[in-house]
C-alpha positions in Angstrom: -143.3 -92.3 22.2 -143.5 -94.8 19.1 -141.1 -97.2 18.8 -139.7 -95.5 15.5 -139.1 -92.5 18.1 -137.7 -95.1 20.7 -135.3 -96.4 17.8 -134.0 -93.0 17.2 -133.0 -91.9 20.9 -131.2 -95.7 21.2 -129.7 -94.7 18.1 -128.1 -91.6 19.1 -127.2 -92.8 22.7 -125.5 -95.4 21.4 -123.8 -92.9 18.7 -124.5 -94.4 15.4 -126.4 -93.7 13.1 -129.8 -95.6 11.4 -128.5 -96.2 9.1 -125.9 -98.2 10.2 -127.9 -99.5 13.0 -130.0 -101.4 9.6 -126.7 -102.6 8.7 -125.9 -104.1 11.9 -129.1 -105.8 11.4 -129.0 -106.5 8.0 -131.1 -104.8 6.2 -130.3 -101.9 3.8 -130.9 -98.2 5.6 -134.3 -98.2 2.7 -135.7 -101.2 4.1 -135.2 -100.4 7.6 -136.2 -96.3 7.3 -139.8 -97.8 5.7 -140.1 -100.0 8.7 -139.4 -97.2 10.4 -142.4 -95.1 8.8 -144.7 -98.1 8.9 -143.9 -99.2 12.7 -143.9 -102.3 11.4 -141.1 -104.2 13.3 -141.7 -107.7 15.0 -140.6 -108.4 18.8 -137.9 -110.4 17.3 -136.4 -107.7 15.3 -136.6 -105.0 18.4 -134.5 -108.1 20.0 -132.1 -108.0 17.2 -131.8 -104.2 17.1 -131.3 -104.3 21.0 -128.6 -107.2 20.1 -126.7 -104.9 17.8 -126.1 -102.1 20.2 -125.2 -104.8 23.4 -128.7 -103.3 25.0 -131.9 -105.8 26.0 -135.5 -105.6 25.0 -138.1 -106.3 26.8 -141.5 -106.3 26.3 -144.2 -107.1 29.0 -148.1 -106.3 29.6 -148.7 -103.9 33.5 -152.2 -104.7 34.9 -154.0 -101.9 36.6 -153.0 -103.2 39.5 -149.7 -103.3 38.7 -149.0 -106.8 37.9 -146.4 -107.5 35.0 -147.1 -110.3 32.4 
């Protein structure tokens, strides 16, 4: 699943819309639905998107072995 695909399922479980999910981050809905298409986001912007819907982000690297970095 991209993480465009993962912003649309925390958007509707968390019932708003993107659009007003941008402006909870401040961006307009353009800005944020081309992000969106160009999976461009930063770790600190999934932070802040996770911020605006009182959820966490966390990002981490799983070994083979199945050690977490």
């Amino acid at each position: 699943m991209t993480i465009s695909e993962q912003i649309k399922v925390l958007c509707v479980r968390s019932n708003i819309s993107v659009a007003e999910l941008a402006r909870r981050v401040g961006t307009t809905p353009q800005n944020f639905g081309g992000k969106m298409k160009r999976e461009s986001f930063t770790v600190s912007e999934l932070e802040d998107i996770a911020d605006a819907v009182n959820s966490s982000f966390e990002r981490k690297f799983v070994l083979e072995n199945g050690e977490e970095i």
